[in-house]
N, C-alpha and C positions, 0 to 999 in steps of 0.2 A: 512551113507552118501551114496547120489547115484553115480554113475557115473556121470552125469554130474556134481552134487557141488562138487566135489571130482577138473575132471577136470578144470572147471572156479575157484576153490580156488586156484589151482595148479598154475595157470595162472594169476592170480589176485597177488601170490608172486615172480611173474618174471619169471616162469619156460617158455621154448620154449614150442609150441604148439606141436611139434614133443615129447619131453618129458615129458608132460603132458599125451600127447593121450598112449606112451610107456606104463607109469606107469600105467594107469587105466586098459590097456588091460592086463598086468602084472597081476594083484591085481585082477582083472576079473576072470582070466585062474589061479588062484592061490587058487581059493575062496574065497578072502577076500573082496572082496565085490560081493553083489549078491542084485542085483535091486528087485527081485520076493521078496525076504523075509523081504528088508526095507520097502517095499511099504506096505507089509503085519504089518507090525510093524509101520509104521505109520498110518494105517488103525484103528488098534487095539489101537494106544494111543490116534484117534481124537474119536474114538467112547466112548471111559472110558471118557472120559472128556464131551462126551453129544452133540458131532457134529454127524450131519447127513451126508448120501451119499455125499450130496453134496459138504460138504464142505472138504469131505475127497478127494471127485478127486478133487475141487478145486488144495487143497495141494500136493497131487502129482504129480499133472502139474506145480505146481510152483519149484518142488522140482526135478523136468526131468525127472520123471519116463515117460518109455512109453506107450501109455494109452492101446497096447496091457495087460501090465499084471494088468492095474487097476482093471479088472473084476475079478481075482483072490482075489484080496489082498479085493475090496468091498464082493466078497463070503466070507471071512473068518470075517468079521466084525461079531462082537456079536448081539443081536438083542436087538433094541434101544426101545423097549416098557417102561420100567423100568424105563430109563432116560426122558422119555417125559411125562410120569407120574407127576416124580419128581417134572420137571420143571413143570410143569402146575399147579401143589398144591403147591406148591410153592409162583405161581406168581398170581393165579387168585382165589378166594376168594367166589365173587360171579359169575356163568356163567350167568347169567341171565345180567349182564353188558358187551352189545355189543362194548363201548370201549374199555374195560379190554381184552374181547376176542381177540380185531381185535390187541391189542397190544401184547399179548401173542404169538397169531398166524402168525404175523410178526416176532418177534422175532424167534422164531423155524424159522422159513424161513430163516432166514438171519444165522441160526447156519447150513442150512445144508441138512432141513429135506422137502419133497418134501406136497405139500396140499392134499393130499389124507393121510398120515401119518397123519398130524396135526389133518386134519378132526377127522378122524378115532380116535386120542386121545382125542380130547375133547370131541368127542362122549362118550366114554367110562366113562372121568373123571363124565361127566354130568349125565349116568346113576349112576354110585358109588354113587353121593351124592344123589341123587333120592330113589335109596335103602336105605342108612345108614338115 
């Protein structure tokens, strides 16, 4: 949990703002909670599950982190080739069908993954079947 959901939960069950803000700085200076390493662990569970950059700082914006430490926790992300792959054999059969592409390539977009990624994967998907 980050500090802020921590706080607005606090808040959200009656607590004063004064003891809301006490405990987090508490639980802070305590090490129990530490923003750099959930950000980095929620980094690392939107990327196992097949989300891109994107939708991982989406997530940590939603979730308070500050976006000074997103570039950390985005550096520690695994590298999404593997999963764009997946999805793309997966989901697209024939490449030679420009609306299959443009809905595949949509989709990654809406997971996360920027269009120079996408490109670059269906590039690659489209060479593998060309070989095989």
């Amino acid at each position: 949990m980050s500090r802020k959901e921590l706080r607005d939960k606090l808040l959200q069950k009656g607590e004063s703002e004064d003891a809301a803000d006490f405990s987090v700085a508490w639980l802070t200076d305590h090490g129990f909670l530490n923003d750099e390493s959930y950000a980095a662990a929620v980094a690392r569970h939107y990327a196992a599950k097949g989300y891109g950059a994107g939708r991982v700082r989406a997530e940590l914006s939603r979730r308070g982190i500050a976006r000074e430490q997103w570039d950390d926790a985005l550096l520690k992300m695994p590298e999404s080739d593997a999963k764009l792959e997946q999805f793309i054999s997966a989901r697209l059969k024939d490449p030679e069908d420009r609306d299959a592409v443009r809905k595949v390539s949509a989709a990654l977009f809406r997971r996360g993954y920027d269009w120079e990624e996408i490109r670059t994967a269906l590039r690659r998907y489209t060479d593998n079947i060309e070989e095989d």
